[in-house]
C-alpha positions as CSV (number, residue, x, y, z in Angstrom):
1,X,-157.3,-132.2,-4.7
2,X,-157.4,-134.5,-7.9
3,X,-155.4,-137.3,-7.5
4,X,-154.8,-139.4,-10.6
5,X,-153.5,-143.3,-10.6
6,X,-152.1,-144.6,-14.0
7,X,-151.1,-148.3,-14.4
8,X,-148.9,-149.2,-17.2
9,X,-148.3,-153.0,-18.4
10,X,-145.0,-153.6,-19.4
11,X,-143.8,-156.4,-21.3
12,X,-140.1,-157.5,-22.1
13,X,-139.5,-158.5,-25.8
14,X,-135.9,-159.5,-24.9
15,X,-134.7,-161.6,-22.1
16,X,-133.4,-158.9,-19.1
17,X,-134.4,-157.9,-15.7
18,X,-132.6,-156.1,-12.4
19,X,-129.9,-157.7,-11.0
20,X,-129.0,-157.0,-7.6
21,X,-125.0,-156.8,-7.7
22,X,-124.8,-156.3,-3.5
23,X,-126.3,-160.6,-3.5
24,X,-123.6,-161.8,-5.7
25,X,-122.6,-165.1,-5.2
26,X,-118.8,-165.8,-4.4
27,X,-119.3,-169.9,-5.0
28,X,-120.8,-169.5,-8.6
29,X,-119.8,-165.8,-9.3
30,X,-123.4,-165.5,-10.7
31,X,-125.3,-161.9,-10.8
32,X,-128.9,-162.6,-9.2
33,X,-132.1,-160.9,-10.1
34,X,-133.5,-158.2,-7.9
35,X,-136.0,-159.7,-5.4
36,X,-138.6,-158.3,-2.9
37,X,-139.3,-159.5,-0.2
38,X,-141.5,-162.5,-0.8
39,X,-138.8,-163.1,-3.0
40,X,-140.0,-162.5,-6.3
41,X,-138.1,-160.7,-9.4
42,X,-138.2,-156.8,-8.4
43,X,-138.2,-154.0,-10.8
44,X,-137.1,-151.0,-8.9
45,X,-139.0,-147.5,-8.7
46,X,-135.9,-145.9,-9.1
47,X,-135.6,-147.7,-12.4
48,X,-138.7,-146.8,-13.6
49,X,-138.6,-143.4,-12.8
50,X,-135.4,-142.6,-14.1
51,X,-136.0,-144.4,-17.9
52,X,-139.6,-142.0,-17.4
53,X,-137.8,-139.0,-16.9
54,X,-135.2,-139.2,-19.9
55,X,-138.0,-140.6,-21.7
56,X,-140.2,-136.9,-20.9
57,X,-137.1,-135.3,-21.7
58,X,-137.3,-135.5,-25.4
59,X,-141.0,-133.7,-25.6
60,X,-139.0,-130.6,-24.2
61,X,-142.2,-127.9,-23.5
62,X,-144.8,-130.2,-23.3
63,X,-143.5,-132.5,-20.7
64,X,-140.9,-130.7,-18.8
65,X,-139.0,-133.2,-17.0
66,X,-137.5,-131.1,-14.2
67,X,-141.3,-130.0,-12.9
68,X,-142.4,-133.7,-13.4
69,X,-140.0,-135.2,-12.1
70,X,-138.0,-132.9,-9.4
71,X,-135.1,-130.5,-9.9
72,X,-132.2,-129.5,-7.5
73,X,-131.3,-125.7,-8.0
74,X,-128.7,-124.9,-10.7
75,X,-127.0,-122.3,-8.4
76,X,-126.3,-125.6,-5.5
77,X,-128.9,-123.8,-3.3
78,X,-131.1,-125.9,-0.7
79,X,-133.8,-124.7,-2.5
80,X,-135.5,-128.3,-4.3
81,X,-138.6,-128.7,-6.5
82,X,-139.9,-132.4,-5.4
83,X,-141.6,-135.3,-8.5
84,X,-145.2,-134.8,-9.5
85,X,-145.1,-138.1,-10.5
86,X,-144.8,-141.1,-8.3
87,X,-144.0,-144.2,-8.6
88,X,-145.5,-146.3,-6.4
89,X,-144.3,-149.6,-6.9
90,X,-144.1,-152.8,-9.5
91,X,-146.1,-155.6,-9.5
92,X,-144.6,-158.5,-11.5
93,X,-146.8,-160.8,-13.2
94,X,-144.9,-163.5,-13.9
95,X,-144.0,-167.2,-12.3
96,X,-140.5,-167.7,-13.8
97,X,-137.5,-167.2,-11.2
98,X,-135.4,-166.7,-14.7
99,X,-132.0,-168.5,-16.1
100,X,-128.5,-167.9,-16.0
101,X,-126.1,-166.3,-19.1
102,X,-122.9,-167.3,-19.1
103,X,-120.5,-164.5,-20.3
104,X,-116.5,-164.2,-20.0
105,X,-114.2,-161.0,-20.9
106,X,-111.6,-161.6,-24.1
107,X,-107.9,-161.1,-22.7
108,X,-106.5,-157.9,-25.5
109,X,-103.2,-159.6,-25.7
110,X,-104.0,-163.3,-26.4
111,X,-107.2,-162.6,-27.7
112,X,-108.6,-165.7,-25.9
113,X,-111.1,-165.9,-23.0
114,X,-109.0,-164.1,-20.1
115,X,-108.9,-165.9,-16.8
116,X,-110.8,-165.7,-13.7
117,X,-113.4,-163.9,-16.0
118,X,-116.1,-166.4,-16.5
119,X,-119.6,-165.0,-14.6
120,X,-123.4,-165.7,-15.1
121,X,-126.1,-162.7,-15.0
122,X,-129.7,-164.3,-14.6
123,X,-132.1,-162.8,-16.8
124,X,-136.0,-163.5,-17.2
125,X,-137.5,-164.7,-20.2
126,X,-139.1,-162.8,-22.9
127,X,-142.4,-162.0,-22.8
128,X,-142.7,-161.5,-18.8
129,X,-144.7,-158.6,-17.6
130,X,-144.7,-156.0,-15.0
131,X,-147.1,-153.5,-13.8
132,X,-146.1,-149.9,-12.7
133,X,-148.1,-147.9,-10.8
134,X,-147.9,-143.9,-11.0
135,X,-149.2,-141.6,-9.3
136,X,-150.0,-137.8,-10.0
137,X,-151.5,-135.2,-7.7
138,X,-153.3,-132.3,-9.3
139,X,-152.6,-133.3,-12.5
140,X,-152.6,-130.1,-15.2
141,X,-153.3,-129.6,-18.4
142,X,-150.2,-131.8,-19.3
143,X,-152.1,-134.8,-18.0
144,X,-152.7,-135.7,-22.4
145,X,-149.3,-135.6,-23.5
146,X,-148.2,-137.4,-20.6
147,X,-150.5,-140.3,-21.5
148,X,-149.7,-140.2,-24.9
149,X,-145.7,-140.2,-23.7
150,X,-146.3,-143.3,-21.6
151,X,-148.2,-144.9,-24.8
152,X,-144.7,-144.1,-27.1
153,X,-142.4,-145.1,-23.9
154,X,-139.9,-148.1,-25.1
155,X,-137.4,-148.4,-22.0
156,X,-134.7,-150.8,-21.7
157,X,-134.6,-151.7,-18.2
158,X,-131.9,-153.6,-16.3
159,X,-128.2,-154.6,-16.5
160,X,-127.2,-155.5,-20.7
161,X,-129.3,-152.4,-22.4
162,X,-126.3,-153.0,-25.0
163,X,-126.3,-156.2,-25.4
164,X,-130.4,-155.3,-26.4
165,X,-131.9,-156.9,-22.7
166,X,-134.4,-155.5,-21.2
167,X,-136.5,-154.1,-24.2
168,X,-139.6,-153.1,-22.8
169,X,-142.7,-152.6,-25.1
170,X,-146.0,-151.0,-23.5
171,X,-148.8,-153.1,-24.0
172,X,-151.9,-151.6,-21.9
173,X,-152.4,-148.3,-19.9
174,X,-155.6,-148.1,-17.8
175,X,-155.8,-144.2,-15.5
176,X,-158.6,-143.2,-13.1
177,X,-159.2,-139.8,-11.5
178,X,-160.0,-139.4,-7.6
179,X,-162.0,-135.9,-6.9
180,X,-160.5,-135.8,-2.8
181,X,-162.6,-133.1,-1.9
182,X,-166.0,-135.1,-2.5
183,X,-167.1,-137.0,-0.3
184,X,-167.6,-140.2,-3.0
185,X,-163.9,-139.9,-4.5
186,X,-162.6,-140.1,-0.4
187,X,-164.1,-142.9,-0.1
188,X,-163.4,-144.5,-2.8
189,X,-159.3,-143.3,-1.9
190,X,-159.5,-144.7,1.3
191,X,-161.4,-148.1,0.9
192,X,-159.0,-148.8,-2.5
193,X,-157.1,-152.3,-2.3
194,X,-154.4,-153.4,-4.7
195,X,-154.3,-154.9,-7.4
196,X,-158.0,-155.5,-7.2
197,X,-159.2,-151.7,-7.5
198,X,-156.4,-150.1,-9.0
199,X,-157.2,-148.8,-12.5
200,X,-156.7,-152.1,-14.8
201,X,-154.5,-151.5,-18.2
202,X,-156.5,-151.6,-20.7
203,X,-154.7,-153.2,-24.4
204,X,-153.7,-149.8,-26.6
205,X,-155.9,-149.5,-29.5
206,X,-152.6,-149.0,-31.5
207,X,-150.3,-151.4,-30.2
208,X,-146.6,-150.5,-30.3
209,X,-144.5,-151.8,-33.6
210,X,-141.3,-152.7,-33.1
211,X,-138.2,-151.0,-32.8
212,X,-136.1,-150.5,-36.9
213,X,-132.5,-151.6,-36.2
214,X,-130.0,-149.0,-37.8
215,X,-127.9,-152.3,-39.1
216,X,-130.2,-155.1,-40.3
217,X,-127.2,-157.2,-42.4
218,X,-127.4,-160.7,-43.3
219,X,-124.4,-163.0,-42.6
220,X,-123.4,-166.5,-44.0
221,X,-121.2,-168.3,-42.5
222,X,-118.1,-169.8,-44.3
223,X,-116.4,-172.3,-42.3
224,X,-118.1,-172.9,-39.7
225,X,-118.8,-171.5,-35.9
226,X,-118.2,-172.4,-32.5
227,X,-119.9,-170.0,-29.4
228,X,-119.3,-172.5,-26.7
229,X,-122.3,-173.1,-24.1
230,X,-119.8,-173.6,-21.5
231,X,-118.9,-177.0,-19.6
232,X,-118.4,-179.9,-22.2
233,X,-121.3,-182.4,-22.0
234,X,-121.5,-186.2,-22.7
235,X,-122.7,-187.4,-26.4
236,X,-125.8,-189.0,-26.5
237,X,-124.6,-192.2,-25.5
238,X,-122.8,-192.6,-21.7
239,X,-119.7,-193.9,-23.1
240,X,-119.1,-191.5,-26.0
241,X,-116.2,-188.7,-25.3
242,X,-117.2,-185.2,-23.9
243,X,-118.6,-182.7,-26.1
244,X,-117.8,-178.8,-26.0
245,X,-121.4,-178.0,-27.6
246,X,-122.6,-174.9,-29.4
247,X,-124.4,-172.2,-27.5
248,X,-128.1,-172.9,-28.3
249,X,-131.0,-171.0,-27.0
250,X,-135.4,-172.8,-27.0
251,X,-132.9,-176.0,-29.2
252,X,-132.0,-173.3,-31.8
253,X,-127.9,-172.3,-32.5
254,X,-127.9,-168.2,-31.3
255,X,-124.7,-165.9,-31.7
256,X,-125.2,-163.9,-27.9
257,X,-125.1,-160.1,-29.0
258,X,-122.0,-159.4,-26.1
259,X,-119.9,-161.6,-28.8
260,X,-120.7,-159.6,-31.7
261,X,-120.2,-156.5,-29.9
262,X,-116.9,-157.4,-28.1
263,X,-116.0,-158.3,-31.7
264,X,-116.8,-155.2,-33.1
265,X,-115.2,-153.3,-30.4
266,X,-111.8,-154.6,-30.5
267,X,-111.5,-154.7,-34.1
268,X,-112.8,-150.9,-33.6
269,X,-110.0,-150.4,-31.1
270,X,-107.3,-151.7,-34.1
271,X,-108.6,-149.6,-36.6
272,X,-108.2,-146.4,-34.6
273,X,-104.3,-147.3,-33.4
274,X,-103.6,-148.1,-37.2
275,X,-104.6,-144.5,-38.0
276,X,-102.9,-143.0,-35.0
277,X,-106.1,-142.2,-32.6
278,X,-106.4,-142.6,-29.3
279,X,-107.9,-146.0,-28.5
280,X,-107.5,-147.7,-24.8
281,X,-107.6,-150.9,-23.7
282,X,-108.8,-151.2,-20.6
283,X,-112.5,-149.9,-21.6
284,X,-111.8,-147.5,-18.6
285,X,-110.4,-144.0,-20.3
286,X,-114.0,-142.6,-21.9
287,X,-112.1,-140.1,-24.1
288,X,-110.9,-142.7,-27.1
289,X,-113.7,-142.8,-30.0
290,X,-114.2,-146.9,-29.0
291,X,-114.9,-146.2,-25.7
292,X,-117.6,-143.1,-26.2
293,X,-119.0,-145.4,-28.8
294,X,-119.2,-149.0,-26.8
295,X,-119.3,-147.3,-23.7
296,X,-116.9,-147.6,-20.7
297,X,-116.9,-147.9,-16.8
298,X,-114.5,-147.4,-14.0
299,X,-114.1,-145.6,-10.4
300,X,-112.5,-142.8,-11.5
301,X,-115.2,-141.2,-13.3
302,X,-118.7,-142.0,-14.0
303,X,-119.4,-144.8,-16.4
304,X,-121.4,-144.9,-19.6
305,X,-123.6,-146.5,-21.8
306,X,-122.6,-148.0,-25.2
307,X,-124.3,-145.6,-28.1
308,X,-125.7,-149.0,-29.9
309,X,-127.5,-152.4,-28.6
310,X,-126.5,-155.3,-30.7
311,X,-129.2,-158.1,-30.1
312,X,-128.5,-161.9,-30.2
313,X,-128.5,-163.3,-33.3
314,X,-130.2,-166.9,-34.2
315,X,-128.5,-169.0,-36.8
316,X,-131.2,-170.1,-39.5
317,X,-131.1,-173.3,-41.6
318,X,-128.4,-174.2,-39.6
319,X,-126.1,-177.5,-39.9
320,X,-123.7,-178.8,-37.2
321,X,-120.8,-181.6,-37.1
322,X,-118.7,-182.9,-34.6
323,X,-114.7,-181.8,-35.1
324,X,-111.9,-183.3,-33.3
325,X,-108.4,-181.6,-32.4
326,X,-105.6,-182.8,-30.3
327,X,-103.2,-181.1,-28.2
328,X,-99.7,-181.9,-29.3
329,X,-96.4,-182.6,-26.9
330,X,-94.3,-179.7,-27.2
331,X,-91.2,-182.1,-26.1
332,X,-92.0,-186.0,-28.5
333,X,-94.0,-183.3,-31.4
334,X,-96.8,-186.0,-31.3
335,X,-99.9,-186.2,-29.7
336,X,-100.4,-185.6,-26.0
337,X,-102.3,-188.1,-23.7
338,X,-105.8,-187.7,-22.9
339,X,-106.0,-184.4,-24.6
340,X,-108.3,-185.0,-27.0
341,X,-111.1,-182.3,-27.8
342,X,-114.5,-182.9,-29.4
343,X,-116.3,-179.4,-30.4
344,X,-119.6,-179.1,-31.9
345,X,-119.3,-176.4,-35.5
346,X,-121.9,-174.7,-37.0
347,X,-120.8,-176.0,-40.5
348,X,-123.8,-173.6,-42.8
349,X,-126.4,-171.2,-42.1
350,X,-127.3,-167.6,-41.7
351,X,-127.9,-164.9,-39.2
352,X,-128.7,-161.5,-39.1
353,X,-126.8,-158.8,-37.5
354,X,-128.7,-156.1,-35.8
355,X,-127.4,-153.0,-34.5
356,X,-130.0,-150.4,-32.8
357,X,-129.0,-146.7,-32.0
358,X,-129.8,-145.6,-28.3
359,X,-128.3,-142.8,-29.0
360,X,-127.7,-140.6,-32.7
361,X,-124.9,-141.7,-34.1
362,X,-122.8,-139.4,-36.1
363,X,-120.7,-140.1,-39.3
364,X,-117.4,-141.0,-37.6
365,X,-119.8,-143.8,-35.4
366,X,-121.0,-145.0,-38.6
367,X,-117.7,-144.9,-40.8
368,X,-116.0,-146.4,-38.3
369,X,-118.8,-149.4,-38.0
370,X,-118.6,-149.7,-41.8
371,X,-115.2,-150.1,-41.7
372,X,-115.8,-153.4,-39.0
373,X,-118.3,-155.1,-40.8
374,X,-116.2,-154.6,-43.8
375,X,-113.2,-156.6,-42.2
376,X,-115.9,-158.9,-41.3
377,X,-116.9,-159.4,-44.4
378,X,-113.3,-159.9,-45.8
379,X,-112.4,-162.4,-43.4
380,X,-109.7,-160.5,-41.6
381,X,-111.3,-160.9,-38.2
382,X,-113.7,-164.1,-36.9
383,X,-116.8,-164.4,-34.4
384,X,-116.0,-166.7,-31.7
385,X,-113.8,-169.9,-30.8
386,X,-110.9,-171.1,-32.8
387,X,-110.7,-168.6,-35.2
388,X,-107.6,-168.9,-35.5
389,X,-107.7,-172.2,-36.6
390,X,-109.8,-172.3,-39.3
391,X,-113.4,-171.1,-38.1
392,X,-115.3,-168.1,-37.6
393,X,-115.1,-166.8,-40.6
394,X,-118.6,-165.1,-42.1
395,X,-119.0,-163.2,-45.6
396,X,-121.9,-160.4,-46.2
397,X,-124.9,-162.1,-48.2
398,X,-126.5,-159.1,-49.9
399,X,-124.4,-156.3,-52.0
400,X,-122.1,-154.0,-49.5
401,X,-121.3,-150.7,-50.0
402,X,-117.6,-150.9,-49.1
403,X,-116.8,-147.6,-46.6
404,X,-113.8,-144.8,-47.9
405,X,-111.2,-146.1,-45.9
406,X,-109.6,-142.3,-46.2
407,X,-112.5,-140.7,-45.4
408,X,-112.5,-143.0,-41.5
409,X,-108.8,-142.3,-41.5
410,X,-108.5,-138.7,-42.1
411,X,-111.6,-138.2,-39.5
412,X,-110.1,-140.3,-36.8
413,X,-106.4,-139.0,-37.1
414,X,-108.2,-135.2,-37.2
415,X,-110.2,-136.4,-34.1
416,X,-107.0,-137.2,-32.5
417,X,-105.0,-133.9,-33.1
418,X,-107.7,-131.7,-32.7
């Protein structure tokens, strides 16, 4: 028996990771990464094997997935064909335990942060690696394309694969054969210790580019632009007032891609109830166009992915000022005590929206995306706090081919009959 071992070096290009959801943390409502059992960030098997086996699913004869990796009879018979491929564990290379993202769900009805919904999801930096070991007995004459698969293989791994965590790119892939029926290849089996004699990944000769972003558009900002980090913070000096300060991310100002997608969605969800389609609210149904194209959960039936990953965004040449606002007394009409706010506005600068399909998108996707970015662009709907008042309003840099608003209405409404 031939028994082949293939290690394959991941790297993430986007902060992500496994989080274990069983470990979550009641005090801090905080989502903790998966750790094994000497307590370092764990990427599952299961994960692995299941982002290989859609991944083997798109070579259709060369790589059958159902041989490679196990099939259960059609018919609900006993009878089961078990995985060729194994994998036999992760090894992460890493020495970060990983930070904490703050995220919070926007109440429909107030469209304001909703209550009760503020949670963190730790996430390890880009550019940490992981090592995956496979293993294959009796490998065929498939054993080429499968190398050449696991060379193309660009997972997203990990809770957020909308939000564009978890990227993974394949830097190295290193394989050995083991002849078991000589003498020299059982020996060298048995006497094998890991990671030490484990085939090493060797750097690809053509390393992987990355991904092309369906959307690549260029936004200015108008007004100005508040994401807030979270708790207010003191100025620079102890006695100045407390500051609600922009989201920053390595000292630079970053628009998290979960805000650009939550703004796309709802303004999505609008669209279709002004042209009489079906669009819930509860992100639960998985029949309304919003929900097949954002994705949706729920108990009643099984959840799904979104169709696109929007990636953070990182505001270039950017400028900042301090802005103050008062509450006022409903009851005297003038200002209330002790309710003075201090927020920190991006006042200029420029960011790029990206939008990548994980799935192909078909013209309704894409008219009704249009017909967002178009509002966007038109200042009918802002990004982030206050917009309301006066901020979050951003305007389309380059020339923008405005979408047929017709064409998106008379495909939804169709959509909706039909």
């Amino acid at each position: 028996m031939i028994s082949m071992l293939v290690t394959v070096r991941l790297r993430l290009d986007t902060l992500g990771g496994v989080t274990a959801p069983e470990a979550l943390s009641e005090v801090d409502n905080v989502l903790p990464l998966r750790k094994d059992t000497a307590g370092r960030p764990h990427l599952p098997g299961t994960t692995v094997a299941g982002s290989l086996r859609a991944h083997c699913a798109t070579y259709d004869e060369l790589l059958p997935e159902k041989t490679l990796f196990g099939d259960v009879d059609e018919d609900g018979d006993a009878k089961r064909v078990p995985s060729s491929i194994q994998v036999l564990g992760t090894r992460y290379l890493g020495d970060a335990d990983g930070a904490v993202r703050h995220r919070t769900a926007v109440d429909r009805e107030r469209g304001a942060p909703a209550n009760t919904m503020l949670h963190g999801i730790s996430t390890l930096p880009a550019g940490t690696e992981f090592d995956v070991v496979l293993r294959w007995d009796d490998p065929d004459h498939r054993d080429k394309p499968f190398l050449q698969a696991l060379r193309e293989w660009r997972p997203r791994l990990g809770r957020g694969a909308s939000h564009d965590a978890g990227r993974c790119t394949v830097v190295g892939i290193g394989y050995r054969n083991y002849d078991l029926t000589t003498i020299e290849g059982l020996h060298a089996w048995l006497r094998m210790r890991f990671p030490d004699d484990y085939p090493a990944p060797a750097c690809l000769a053509e390393p992987q580019r990355p991904p092309e972003p369906d959307y690549d558009i260029e936004f200015e900002i108008v007004d100005g632009l508040h994401i807030s980090a979270g708790e207010p913070s003191a100025h620079e000096g102890s006695e100045g007032p407390l500051v609600n300060r922009a989201l920053r991310r390595d000292g630079r100002f970053v628009i998290p891609g979960s805000t650009l997608k939550g703004v796309l969605r709802s303004r999505a969800e609008y669209v279709c109830r002004v042209v009489g389609a079906d669009a819930c609210t509860d992100h639960l149904c998985g029949d309304c166009h919003p929900c097949r194209l954002f994705g949706y959960g729920g108990a009643s039936r099984n959840s799904r992915r979104a169709k696109i990953a929007i990636s953070d965004s990182v505001v270039e040449d950017a400028k900042s000022d301090l802005r103050t606002h008062v509450a006022i007394d409903r009851f005297t009409g003038g200002a209330r005590d002790q309710l003075l706010y201090t927020d920190e506005v991006v006042t200029a600068g420029h960011f790029r929206l990206r939008v990548y399909a994980l799935e192909p998108l078909d013209d309704i996707d894409r008219l009704l995306i249009d017909a967002v970015l178009t509002d966007l662009h038109d200042g009918l709907i802002g990004i982030g706090g206050r917009s309301t008042s006066g901020l979050g309003t951003v305007r389309i840099k380059s020339d923008w081919p405005r979408p047929d608003p017709t064409a998106l209405a008379d495909r939804l409404s169709g959509e909706a009959t039909a």
